[in-house]
C-alpha angles and dihedrals in degrees: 000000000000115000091248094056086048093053088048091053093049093047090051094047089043085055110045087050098062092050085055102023094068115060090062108039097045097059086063088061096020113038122191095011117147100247087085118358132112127220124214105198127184124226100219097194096048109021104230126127133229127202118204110190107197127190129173085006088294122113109241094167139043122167134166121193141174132266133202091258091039085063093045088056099057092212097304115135132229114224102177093138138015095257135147096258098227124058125185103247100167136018115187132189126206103264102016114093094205136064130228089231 
């Protein structure tokens, strides 16, 4: 292999290594930082719970379920305050078993 091809080689490998590297290396010196971390919100007037899975700062993952409140509610809302509806209740990071919150 010619000296050119193999530097060409390194610099992509290189490369490629800091995009995947780190997401899983930050959250060891940085936990709960947004480059790989999931939420877990509570909606407070209806009782369902919604689960946002963020890596490199971009959302990849949305998702709203039902409670068991939720589901004795039947869909109504309770408006017993003028309050947002959802409220961050958890942040994880990959690796830490507790939340800041």
């Amino acid at each position: 292999m010619a000296n050119s091809t193999k530097r060409i080689l390194l610099g992509t490998a290189l490369g490629v290594a800091l995009l995947i590297l780190p997401p899983f290396v930050v959250p060891f010196f940085y936990p709960w930082s947004e480059i790989n971390f999931r939420h877990q919100d509570i909606n407070i007037k209806t009782g369902q719970r919604r689960d946002i899975q963020k890596i490199w700062f971009v959302t990849v993952s949305e998702r709203v379920s039902d409670t068991p409140i939720s589901v004795l509610l039947s869909g109504k809302t309770v408006d017993a305050a003028p309050v947002e509806a959802w409220h961050r209740v958890n942040t994880f990071a990959p690796w830490i078993g507790h939340s800041p919150n």
